[in-house]
Each structure stands twice: as structure tokens, then as C-alpha cells.
LOGU-58120 format. One record per residue: x, y, z of N, C-alpha, C in turn; residue in three letters. Coordinates in steps of 0.1 Angstrom, whole numbers, plus 5000, padded with zeros to 4 digits. Example, Ala and Ser with C-alpha at 12.3 -4.5 7.8 and 13.67 -1.06 7.14 Angstrom:
513249435078512349555078513249675078ALA;512849785071513749895071512950005079SER;
This chain:
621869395281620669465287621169565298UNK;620669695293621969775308620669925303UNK;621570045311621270205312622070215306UNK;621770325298622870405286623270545298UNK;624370585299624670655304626270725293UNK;626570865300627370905290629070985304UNK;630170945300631071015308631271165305UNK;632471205313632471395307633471365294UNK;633271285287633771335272632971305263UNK;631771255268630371175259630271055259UNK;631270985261631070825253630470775258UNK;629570675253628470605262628970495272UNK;628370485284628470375290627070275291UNK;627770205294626170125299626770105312UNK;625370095325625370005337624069915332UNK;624469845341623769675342622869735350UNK;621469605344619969645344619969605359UNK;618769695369618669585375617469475379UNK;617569375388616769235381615569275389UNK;614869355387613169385393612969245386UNK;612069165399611469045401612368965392UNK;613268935387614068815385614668775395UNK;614268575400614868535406615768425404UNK;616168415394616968335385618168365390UNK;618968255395620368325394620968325381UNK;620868195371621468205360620868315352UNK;620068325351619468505343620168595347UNK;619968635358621068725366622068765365UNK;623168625363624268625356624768645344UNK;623868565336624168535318623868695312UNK;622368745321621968865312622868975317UNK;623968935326624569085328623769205338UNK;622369135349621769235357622869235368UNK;622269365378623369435385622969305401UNK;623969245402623569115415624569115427UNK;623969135437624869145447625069045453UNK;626269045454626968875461626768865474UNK;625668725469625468675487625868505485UNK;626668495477627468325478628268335491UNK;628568365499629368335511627768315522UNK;626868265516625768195522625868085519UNK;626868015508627267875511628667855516UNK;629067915521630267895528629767865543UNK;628767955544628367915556627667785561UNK;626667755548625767675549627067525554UNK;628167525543628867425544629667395556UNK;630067495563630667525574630067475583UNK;628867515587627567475599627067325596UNK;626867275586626967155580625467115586UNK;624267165584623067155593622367085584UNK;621666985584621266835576619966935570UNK;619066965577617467025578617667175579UNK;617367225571617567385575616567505575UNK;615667535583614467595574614967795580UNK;614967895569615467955569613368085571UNK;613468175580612368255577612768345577UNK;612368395562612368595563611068675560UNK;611368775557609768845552609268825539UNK;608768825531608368845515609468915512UNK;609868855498610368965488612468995494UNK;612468895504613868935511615068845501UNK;614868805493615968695484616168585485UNK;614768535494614968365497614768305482UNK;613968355475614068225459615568285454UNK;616268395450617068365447617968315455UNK;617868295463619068245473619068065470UNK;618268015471617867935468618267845457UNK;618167955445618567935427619867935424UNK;620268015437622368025438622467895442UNK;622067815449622367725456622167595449UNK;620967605441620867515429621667505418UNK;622267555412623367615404624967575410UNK;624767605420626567555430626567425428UNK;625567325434625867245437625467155431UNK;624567165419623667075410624566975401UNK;624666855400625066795393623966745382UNK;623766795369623066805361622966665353UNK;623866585351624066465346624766505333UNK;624966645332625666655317627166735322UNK;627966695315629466755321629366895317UNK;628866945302628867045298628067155306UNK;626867115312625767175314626267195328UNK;626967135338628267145345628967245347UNK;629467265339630667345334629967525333UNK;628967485329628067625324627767715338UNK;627167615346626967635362628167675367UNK;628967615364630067675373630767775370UNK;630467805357631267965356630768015357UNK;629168055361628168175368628568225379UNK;629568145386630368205399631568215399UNK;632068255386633968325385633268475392UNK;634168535397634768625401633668645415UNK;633068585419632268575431632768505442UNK;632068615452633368565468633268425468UNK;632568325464632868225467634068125465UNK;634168175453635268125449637068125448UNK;636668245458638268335466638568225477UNK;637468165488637368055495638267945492UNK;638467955478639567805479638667665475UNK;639467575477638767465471638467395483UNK;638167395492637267355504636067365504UNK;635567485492634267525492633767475480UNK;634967515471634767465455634667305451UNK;635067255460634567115457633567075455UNK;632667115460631467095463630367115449UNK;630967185438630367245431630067135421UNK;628667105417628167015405628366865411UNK;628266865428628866745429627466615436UNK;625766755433624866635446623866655433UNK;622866595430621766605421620866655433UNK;619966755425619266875432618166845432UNK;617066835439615366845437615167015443UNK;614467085437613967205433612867215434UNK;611967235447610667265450610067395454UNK;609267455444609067635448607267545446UNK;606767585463605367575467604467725463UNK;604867825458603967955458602667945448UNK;602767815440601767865428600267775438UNK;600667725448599467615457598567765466UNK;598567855464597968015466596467955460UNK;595767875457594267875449593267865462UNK;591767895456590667895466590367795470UNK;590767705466590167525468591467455474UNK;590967335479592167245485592667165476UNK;591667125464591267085450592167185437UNK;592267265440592967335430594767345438UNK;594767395448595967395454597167255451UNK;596167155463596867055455596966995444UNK;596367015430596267025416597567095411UNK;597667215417598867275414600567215422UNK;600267195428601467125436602266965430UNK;600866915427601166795416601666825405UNK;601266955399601967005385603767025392UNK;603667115401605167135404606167035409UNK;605766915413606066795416606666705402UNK;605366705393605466655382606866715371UNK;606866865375607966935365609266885368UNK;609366865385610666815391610966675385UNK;609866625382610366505380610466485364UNK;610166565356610166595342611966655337UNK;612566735351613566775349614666705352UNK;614366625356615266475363614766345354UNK;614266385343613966225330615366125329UNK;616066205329617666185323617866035330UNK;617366045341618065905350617165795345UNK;616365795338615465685336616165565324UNK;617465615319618065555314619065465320UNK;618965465333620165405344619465285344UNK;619865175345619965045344619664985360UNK;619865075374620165075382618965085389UNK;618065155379616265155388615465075380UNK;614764995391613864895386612964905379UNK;612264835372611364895362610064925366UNK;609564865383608864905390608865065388UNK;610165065394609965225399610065305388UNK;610865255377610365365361609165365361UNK;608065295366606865305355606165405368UNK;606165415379606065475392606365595386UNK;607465625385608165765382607565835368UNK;607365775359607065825348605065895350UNK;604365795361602865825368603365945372UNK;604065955381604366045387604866245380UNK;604966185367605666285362604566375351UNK;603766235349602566305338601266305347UNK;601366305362600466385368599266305367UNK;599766145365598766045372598765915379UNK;599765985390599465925403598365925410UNK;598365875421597465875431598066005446UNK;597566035451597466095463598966085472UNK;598465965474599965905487601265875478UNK;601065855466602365845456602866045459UNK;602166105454602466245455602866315469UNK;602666235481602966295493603766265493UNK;604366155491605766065495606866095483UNK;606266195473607166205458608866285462UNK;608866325472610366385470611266275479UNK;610966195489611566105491611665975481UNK;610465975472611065875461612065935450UNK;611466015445612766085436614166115440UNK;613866105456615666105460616465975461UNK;615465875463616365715459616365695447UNK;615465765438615865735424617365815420UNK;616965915427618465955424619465935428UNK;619465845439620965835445621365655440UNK;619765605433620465465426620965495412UNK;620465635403620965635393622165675396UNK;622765765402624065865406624865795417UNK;624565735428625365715436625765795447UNK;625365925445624966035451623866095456UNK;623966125474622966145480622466315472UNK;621066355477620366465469620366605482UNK;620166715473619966815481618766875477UNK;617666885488616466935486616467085489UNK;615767165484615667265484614167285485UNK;613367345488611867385494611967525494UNK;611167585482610667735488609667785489UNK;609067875497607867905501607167805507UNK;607667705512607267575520605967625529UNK;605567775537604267825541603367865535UNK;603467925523602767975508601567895510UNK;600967775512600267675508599367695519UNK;600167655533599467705547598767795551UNK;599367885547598867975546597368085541UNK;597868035527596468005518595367905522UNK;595667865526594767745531594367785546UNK;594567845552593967925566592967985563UNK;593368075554592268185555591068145546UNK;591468065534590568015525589767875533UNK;589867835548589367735551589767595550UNK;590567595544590467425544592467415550UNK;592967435560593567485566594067265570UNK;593667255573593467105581594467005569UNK;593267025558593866945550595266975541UNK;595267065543596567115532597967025548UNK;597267085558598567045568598766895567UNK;597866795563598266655564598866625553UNK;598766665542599466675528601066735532UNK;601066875536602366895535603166855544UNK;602866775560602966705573603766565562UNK;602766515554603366375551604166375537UNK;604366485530604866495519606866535530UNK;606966695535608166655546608666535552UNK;607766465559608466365568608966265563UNK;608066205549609066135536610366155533UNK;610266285534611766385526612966395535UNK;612766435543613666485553613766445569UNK;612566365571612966245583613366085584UNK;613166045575613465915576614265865561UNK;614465975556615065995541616365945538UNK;617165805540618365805539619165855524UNK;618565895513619065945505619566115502UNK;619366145517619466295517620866355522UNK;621366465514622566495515622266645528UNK;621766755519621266845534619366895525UNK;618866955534617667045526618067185530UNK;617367275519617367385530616067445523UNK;614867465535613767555534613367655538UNK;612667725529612667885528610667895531UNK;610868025541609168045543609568205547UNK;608168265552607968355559607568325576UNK;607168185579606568195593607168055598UNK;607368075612608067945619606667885618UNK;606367765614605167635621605867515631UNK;604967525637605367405646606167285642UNK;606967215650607367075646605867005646UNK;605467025656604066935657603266915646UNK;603067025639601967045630603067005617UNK;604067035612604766995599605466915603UNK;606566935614608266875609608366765625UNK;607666715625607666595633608466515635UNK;608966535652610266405648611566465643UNK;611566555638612866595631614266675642UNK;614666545647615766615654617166685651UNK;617066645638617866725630617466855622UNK;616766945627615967005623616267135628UNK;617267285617617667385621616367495617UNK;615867565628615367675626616167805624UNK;616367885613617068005612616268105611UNK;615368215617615168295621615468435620UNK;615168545621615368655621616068735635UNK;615768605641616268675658617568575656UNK;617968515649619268425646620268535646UNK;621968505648622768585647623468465632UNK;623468405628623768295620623368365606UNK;623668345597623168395586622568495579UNK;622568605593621668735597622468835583UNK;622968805576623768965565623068865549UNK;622568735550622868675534620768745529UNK;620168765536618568785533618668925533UNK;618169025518618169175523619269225523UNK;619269325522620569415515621169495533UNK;622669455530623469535544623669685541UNK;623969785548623969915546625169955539UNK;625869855536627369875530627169855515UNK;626569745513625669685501624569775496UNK;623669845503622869965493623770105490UNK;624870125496625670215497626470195480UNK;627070065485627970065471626770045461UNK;625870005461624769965443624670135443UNK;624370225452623570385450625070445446UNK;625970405448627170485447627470425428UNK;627170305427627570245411626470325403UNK;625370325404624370425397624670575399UNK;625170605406625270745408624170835415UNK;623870725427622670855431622470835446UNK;623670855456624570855470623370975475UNK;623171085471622571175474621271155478UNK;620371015475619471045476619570895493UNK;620870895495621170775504619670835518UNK;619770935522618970975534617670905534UNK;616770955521615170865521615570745520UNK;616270635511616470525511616470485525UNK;617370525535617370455545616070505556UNK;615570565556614370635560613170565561UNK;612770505544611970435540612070325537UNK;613470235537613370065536614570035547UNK;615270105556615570035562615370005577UNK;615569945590615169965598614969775602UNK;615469695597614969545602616269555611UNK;615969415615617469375626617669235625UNK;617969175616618269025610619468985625UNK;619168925631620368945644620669015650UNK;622069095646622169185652622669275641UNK;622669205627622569295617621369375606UNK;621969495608621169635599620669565586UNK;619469545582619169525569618269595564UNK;618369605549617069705544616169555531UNK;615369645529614369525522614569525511UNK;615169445502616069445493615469455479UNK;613669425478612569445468612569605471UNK;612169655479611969805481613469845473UNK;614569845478615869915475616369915460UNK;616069795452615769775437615369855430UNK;613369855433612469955426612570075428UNK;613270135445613470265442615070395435UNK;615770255433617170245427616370265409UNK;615470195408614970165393614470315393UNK;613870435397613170545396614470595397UNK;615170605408616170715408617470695402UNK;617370585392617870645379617970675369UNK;616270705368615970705357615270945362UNK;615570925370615571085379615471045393UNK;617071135396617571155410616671195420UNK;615571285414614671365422613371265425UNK;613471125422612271055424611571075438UNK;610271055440609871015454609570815458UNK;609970835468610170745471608270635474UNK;607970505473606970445471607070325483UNK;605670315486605970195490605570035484UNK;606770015479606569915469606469775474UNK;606369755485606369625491605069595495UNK;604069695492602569695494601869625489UNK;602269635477601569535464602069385462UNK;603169315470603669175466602869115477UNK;602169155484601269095491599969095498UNK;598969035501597369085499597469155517UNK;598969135524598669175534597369165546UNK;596969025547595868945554596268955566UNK;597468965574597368965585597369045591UNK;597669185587597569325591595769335591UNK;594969285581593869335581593069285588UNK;592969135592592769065605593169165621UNK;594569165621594969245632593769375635UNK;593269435621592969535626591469525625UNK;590569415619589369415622589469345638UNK;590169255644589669225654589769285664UNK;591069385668591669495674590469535685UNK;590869485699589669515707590369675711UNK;590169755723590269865724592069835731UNK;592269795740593769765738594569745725UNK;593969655722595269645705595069795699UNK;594269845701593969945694594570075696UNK;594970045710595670165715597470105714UNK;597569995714599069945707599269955693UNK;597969925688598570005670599270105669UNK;597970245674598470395673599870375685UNK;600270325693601470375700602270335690UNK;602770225684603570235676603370275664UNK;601970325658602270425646602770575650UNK;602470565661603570725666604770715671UNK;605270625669607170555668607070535676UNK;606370505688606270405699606870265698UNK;607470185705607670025711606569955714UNK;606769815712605969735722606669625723UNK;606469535736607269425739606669315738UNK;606969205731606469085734607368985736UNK;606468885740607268775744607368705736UNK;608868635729608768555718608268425721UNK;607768355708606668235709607468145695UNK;608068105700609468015691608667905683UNK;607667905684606767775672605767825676UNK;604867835664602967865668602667775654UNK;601367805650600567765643599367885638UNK;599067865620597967935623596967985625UNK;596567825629595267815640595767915652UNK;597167895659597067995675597268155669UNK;597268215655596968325651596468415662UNK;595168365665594368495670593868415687UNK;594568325693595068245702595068335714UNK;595868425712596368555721597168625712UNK;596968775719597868895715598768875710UNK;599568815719601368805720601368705704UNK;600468615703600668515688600768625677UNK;599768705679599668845664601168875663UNK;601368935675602268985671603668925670UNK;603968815669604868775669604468725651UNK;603668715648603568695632604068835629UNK;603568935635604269065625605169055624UNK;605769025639607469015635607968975626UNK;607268825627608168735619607768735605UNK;607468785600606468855587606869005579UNK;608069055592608469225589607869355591UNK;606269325594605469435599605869515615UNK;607069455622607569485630608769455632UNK;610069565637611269485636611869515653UNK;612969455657613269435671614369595673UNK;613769645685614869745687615969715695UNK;615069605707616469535715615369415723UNK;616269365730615969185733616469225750UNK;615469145757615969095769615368945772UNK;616068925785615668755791614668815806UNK;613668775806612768755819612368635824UNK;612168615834611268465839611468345825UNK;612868345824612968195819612768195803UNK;612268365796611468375783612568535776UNK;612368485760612968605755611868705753UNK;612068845757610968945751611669035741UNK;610869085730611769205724611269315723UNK;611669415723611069555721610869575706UNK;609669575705609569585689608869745683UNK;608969785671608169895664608269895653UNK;607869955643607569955633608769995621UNK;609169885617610669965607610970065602UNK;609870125592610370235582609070295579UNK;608870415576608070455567607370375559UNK;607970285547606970235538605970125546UNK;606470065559605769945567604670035570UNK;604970185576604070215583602770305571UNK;602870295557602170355555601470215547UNK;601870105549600869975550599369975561UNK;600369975568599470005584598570105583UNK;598670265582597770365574597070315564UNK;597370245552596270295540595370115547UNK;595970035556595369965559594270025567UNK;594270055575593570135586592170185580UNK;592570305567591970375560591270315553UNK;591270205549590570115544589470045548UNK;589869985557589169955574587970065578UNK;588370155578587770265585586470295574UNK;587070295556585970295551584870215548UNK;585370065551584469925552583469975567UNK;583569975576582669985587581970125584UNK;582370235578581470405584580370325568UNK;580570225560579970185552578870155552UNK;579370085567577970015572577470085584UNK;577270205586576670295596575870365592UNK;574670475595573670535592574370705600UNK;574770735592575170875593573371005594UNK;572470935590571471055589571871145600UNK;571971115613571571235621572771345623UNK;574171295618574871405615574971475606UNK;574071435587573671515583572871595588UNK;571671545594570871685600570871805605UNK;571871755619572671825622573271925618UNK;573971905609574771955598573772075596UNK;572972035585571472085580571072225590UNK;571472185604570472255610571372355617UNK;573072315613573372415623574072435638UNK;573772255637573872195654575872165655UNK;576572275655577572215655578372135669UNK;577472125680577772055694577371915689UNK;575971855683575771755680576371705670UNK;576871775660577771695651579271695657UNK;579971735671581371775679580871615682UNK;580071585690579171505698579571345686UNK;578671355678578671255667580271185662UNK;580971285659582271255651583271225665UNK;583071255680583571235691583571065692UNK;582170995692581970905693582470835680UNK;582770835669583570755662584770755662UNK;585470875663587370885667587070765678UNK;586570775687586670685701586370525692UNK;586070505684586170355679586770305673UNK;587570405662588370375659590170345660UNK;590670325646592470345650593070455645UNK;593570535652594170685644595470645646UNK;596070715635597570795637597970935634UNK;598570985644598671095648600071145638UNK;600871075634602071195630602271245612UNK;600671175606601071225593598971235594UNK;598571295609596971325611595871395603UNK;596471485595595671565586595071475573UNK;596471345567595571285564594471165567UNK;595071135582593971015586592171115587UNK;592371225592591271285598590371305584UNK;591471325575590571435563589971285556UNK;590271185553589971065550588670995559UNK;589271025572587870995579586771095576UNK;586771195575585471285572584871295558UNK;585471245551585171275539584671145538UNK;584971005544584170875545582970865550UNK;583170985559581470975564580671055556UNK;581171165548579871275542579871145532UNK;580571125527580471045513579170945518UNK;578170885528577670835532576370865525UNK;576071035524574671015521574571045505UNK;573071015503572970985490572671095485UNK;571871245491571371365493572371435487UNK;573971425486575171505486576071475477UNK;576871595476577771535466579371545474UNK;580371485475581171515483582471565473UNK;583271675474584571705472585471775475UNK;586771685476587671725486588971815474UNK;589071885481589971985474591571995479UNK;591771905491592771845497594371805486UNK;593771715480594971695470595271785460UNK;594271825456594872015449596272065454UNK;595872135461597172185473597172335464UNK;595672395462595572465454594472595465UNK;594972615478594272735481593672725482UNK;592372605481590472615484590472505499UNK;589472485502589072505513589372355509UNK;588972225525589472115522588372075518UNK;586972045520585771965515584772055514UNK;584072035501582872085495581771995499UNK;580372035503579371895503578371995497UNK;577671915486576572005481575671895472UNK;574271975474573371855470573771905448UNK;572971825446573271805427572171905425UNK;570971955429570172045429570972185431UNK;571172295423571672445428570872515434UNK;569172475434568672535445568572465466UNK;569372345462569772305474570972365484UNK;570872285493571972295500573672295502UNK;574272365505575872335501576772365518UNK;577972325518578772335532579672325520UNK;580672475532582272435529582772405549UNK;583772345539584172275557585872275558UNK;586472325567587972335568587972265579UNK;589372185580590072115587591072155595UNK;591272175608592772195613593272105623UNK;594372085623594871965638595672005648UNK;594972015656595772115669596872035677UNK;597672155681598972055686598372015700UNK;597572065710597072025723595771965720UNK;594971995736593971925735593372075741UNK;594272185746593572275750593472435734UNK;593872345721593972435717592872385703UNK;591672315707590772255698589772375698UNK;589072415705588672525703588772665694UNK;589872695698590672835686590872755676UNK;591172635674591872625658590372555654UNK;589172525662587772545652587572705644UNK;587572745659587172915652588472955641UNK;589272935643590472965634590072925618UNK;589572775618589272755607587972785599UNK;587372815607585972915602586573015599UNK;587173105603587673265600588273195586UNK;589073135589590773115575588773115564UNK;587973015561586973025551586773165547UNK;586373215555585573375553587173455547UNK;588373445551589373535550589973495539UNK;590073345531590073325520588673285508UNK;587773365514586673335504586573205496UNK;586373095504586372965503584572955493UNK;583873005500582472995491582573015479UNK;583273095475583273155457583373025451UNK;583572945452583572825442581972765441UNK;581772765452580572715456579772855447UNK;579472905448578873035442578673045428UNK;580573025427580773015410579872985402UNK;579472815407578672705404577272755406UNK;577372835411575072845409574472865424UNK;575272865429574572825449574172895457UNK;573872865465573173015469572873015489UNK;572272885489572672855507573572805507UNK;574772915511576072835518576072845532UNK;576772685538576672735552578272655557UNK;578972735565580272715565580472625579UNK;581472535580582272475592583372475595UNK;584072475606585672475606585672385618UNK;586372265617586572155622587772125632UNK;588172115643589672075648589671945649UNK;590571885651590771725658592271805668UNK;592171655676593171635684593171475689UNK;593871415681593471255690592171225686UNK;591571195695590071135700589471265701UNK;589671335700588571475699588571575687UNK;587071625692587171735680586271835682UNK;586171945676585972085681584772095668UNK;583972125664582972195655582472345657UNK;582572435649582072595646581172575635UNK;580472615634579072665625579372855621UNK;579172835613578972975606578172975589UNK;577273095590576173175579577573175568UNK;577173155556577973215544577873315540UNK;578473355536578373555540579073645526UNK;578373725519578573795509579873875507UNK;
């Protein structure tokens, strides 16, 4: 499975596919997709030798495959063959340059394999439903030992409940600490747990309400596992958000948080700049290196450069299929992005003025908050924002120590984050003008009053969140949100054209009604809102902007030319004119 490509004498080549959403490592390997080596993440792991390990990055950064590498190294399958298969998925991979200090290790612990993402449902009832299925599969994929002589028949008949998904409750909390003494009586061999998306669940369960209960389920399903667990070799879990020891990992003094402010581990999550360099240099398309780094990179994993390694893929997948692609923000869509949209409904006039500073490449500092919960979510300021961080909606420019506390200077990574933030915003902005009664700026409109409609649109900039450095479209979005309001009108924006007409048409469905053409311009001061209203009333008349309106049948045209600046804006009125 590859790209057909051709050298300068014709002959075909192929390059290797690459793995858009495959997190398989053995897929990855077997099918020949293009995989960048991050096995010297078990070099490390084994080095550091950390019992409990919970590892957070953003969505989409290579924690499940990382994960599936790890599953595959170390898994002792119970079959020598099946063995053997695993272990040659990592010939020619740095790992195995390491020597046999590393390689020992390989096929040598029985694996439990827990991915939490599918417990995402509306109910606490369905969540946990689902978690029992994923529980039940682990234990479907580990049948093999039930032939060991060595587990009691008690616990076969336990295990086999357990597997067809009719246990009880507290059998399923307690299920990965039992499956690990089943496996270390069948084997003799302590187990390695693995946990991914271990917040997925919490998460879901915040905003859907039942928040409480998912925490005592996943509180007593961990502490089985990984606190009092003598069958445990190491774990290592993967999330997006640090949770308290309090609320999950109780007690656990063996218990490594790895972080994004970590210098540890900081190059294996996310692609290094050396690493998007050589994959754009293997495809052949180096030239388009500038937007790549523009638009996905900009994180600071420690004190190392990383780019978002889902972004870097899909837009590697366009530009080679044409060099000249534009670039997307593809990291928009892997997630419903809930806490951006909280952020910005609750956004009192402060937060609101820290949004827009950092959508205008602005900083902001906060103080880090090394365990929260997402109950203390909306707690205080400083909790938001330390979820963006730790979430990727903000990355660190630099770190200091004050009064006993780390703070960091944070802003906004790249382009594609910030045009999350934008189409967030824009969204936002159309939910509330949704629920407003615009009549009296039509009127206005109607009548001519271009102070009272300056007046009207003044008072809403002031409520809202702008961004200033790509303004033409926050502004023209916001106005066109508000005409779109009445039912009297018909609104059309001629904006995305890029076709020489004026930017918004409003005209009733009747041709013996009323019609407005309306231009937009965004002044670089606050002293130059005035001329660039009148400016854009003239540009109408100087490009005969009405003729469309005319074309169509019309006959009262009455013209506007609109400025913004920030929080302000300028209105002109003018007669339509033959």
C-alpha cells in the first residue's frame, strides 16, 4: 500500500502510505505505512524504571500508538510463534541498536491493554456498559490461561463472568487487578498495564452530569490495579488532563506524573522539527516546510520544539497528492472542543479581554496548578487556563519561579489553534445576536439614521470577543449575523466571491421593497474610522455596487459604508444614485 511516483527515467516508485488515524503499531509495520520511530520511548521508560506512570498530552499527539509500541515490545503472548511475530516489527528500529539490555525485555511480561475512549456515551448507564464490553474483550484476549492448572476453579468461573459481561459491578471495578493475578498464577510473570485515554470517561461524564459517579468507578477500578496490586510489573497511562491523586490515584506514592512541562520524555509525543523535516524531505515537498511550521508547530513539550503530529500527517497527505495544497485545520474536527466553548460562554469582560490579547499574539501568565479536577474547571481563571494548556489550546513561551509557585508565559501555538478559537468565537457570537431583537437597527437602517445604527453595532462590539489580525473576517461575520436576524430581508454576502461587488446585499423578497448595499472597511487607527466610512460609501458609488441590485428589479436602493476599529465603528448613509 504506498504513492506511485516515477524517477527521471520513468520507473515507478512507490513511497509508503501514510497511517491517517491508524494506531496500530503492528498495522503500521506489516502494511509498510510511513512510521516514525519513537521506540527509544522504551529505552527510556526502562531506564527511569517508574512503577506508575501517567503520561498527558493533547489529543491526537501519539499516545494510543505509543502505547501499541509498547504492547507489542513487551507482550508475552503465550504463543512462541506469535512471539517471534512481535518481535520482528522492530528490526531495524532504534531500539534495537541499544543492545540487549533493552532487548531482553522483549515478549517477556503478559500485557493487559485498556483503551477507555469508547465510555464517551450520554448516560452513566451506557458509559459504564461500554467499559464492561472493553474490560470483557481484555479478558477474551487472555482465554489462553484458563487452561493453567494453577488457577482455581473459583476464579475460572469468576473470570469467564467476567468475560461474557455478566458480572456484577464491584467484580468489574476490581477486574484489572484480578486479571493480573490470574496472570501472574498462570505465567509466573508479573503484568504490564497499559491504560489509554484513562480521562476520556471523566470527562464525558462532567459535562453530561453524572461526573460523581463515573469518578468512584474509575477511583476504585485504579486503586485495585496499581495501588495495592502485587502482581504488577510497571503501568503506564495515557490522558489529556492531570486529575488529582485525590479524586483518582489515591495513595499512590509510586505514582509518576509526566506532563508537558516535563523535560523527561518531552521528544517521544508529536513530531520534533528534525522528524517533520526528514518525512517532507522523503515525500518530496521541503518547499512547502514554511506553512507547515507556521500552522502546526509552536508546542514546547519541555524544552523541546514539537509540532502536532495528526496535523503534520493530513497535511503531508494533501501535499502530496499537490505541492500547492492549502493548508487546514485539521485538528478541529477530532474533537467537540468543549472547553474552549465554556471558556468563551462564561468569559466575563476580563477573560474577554485575555482572549483577544492573545488572539493578537499576545502572552498571558499563569500560575501552574499541578493537580485540579473538573469540578475546579470554572473554580477560578487561572484552573481554565491551565486546562488549555494542558489540553494544547495554549503552549509555554517561557517559565519562571515566584513566591514559592511556577508561572508560565503562555499564547497561542499556531495558526490552526487559533483559528479554533475564531470559528469558535464566530459561533458563539451567532448563538447569542440569535437571541437578540435587532428591530431597532433595522429601522434605523430603514430610515437613514446612520448615528443610531454607529450607536447600536458600538454597543455590541463592546460585548463581545474580537480578533483583530485576520478582522475583516470577524467584523463581516458579525454583521452579516445580525442582518440575517430579520425576517423582512434577505441577506447576501458577496465576500467569498472575491469577485468586485460590494460586501453585503440586504433586500426585502418583494422588488417593490426595500434594498441596502453596505461596504465594509477596517481602519488601521481609531482616528481614521471616519474617512474609511466615507471612503467606503464613495468605493460603492465609484464601483457601481447597486447594478446588481438593479439588475434584479429594484428600485429603492439606499447605500452604507461601514468602518470598524476594535470596539468601534463609524456608519455613512447615502441615496442610491443613477
Amino acid at each position: 500500500m504506498g504513492y506511485n511516483m516515477k524517477n527521471r527515467w520513468g520507473v515507478a516508485l512507490i513511497k509508503k502510505a501514510l497511517p491517517i488515524g491508524v494506531d496500530n503499531f503492528e498495522k503500521i509495520i506489516k502494511d509498510g505505512y510511513c512510521y516514525i520511530d519513537k521506540t527509544m520511548f522504551i529505552k527510556e521508560l526502562l531506564d527511569l524504571k517508574g512503577e506508575v506512570n501517567l503520561f498527558t498530552r493533547p489529543r491526537r499527539f501519539g499516545k494510543t500508538l505509543n502505547l501499541s509500541m509498547l504492547r507489542y515490545f513487551f507482550e508475552d503472548t503465550g504463543d512462541a510463534k506469535k512471539n517471534e511475530e512481535n518481535q520482528s516489527l522492530f528490526q531495524g528500529l532504534k531500539i534495537m541498536a541499544q543492545g540487549e539490555t533493552y532487548t531482553q525485555y522483549m515478549g517477556n511480561y503478559p500485557v493487559i491493554d485498556l483503551t477507555l475512549k469508547s465510555a464517551k456515551q450520554p448516560t452513566f448507564e451506557s458509559s459504564y456498559g461500554k467499559m464492561k464490553r472493553a474490560i470483557a474483550d481484555e479478558y477474551q484476549r487472555h482465554q489462553y490461561i484458563l487452561t493453567s492448572e494453577k488457577i482455581s476453579g473459583e476464579d475460572k468461573k469468576l473470570f469467564e463472568k467476567i468475560a461474557d459481561r455478566k458480572a456484577e459491578y464491584d467484580d468489574y471495578s476490581g477486574a484489572l487487578e484480578f486479571l493480573s493475578k490470574c496472570l501472574y498464577e498462570a505465567t509466573d510473570k508479573k503484568t504490564v498495564i497499559l491504560i489509554d485515554e484513562y480521562d476520556a470517561p471523566l470527562e464525558n461524564a462532567y459535562f453530561r452530569g453524572f461526573y460523581g459517579k463515573m469518578v468512584d468507578f474509575i477511583r476504585s477500578l485504579f486503586e485495585s490495579a496499581l495501588k495495592t496490586n502485587n502482581y504488577l510489573q510497571f503501568a503506564v497511562i495515557t490522558g489529556c488532563l492531570r486529575i488529582s491523586k485525590e479524586s483518582i490515584f489515591t495513595g499512590l506514592n509510586h505514582f509518576k506524573i509526566i506532563s508537558i512541562l516535563d523535560q523527561r520524555y518531552s521528544e517521544h509525543f508529536g513530531f520534533t522539527e528534525a522528524e517533520v523535516q526528514q518525512v517532507m524531505a522523503y515525500y518530496k515537498v521541503e518547499s512547502r516546510f514554511p506553512t507547515m511550521r507556521e500552522w502546526y508547530d509552536g508546542y514546547l513539550f519541555g524544552d523541546t520544539e514539537v509540532y502536532n503530529p495528526w496535523s503534520v500527517i493530513n497535511f503531508m497527505y494533501d501535499l502530496y497528492a499537490d505541492v500547492n495544497a492549502f493548508p487546514h485545520p485539521y485538528w478541529i474536527n477530532t474533537s467537540s472542543n468543549d472547553i474552549i466553548k465554556e471558556l468563551i460562554v462564561r468569559a466575563d469582560r476580563e477573560t474577554k479581554g485575555q482572549i483577544e490579547r492573545l488572539l493578537e499574539g499576545g502572552t498571558l501568565d499563569i500560575q501552574v496548578h499541578g493537580e485540579v479536577t473538573y469540578e475546579d474547571m470554572y473554580s477560578n481563571g487561572e484552573n481554565l487556563w491551565n486546562f488549555l494548556y494542558f489540553t494544547g489550546y495554549l503552549t509555554k513561551e517561557s517559565e519562571y519561579f515566584k513566591e514559592s509557585s511556577i508561572f508560565l508565559r503562555t499564547r497561542i501555538p499556531n495558526i490552526e489553534v487559533k483559528t479554533i478559537y475564531q470559528n469558535t468565537i464566530l459561533n458563539w457570537l451567532k448563538a447569542v445576536i440569535k437571541k437578540e431583537d435587532f428591530h431597532d437597527l433595522y429601522l434605523a437602517m430603514e430610515e437613514g439614521d446612520a448615528q443610531k445604527m454607529t450607536d447600536i453595532l458600538n454597543g455590541q462590539l463592546f460585548r463581545t470577543i474580537s480578533f483583530y489580525d485576520s478582522a475583516e473576517n470577524f467584523y463581516h461575520g458579525f454583521l452579516t449575523g445580525i442582518l440575517n436576524q430579520s425576517e423582512n430581508y434577505l441577506v447576501k454576502s458577496n465576500r467569498e466571491m472575491g469577485n468586485g461587488r460590494s460586501d453585503i446585499l440586504v433586500k426585502s423578497p418583494s422588488l417593490r421593497g426595500r434594498s441596502f448595499v453596505l461596504e465594509l472597511k477596517v481602519s488601521g487607527s481609531i482616528d481614521d474610522l471616519e474617512n474609511d466610512a466615507e471612503k467606503a460609501l464613495q468605493q460603492i458609488y465609484d464601483k457601481r455596487y447597486m447594478e446588481e441590485l438593479r439588475a434584479e428589479g429594484y428600485r429603492k436602493i439606499d447605500c452604507y459604508g461601514i468602518s470598524f476599529f476594535r470596539k468601534d465603528c463609524e456608519v455613512r448613509f447615502g441615496k442610491g444614485q443613477d
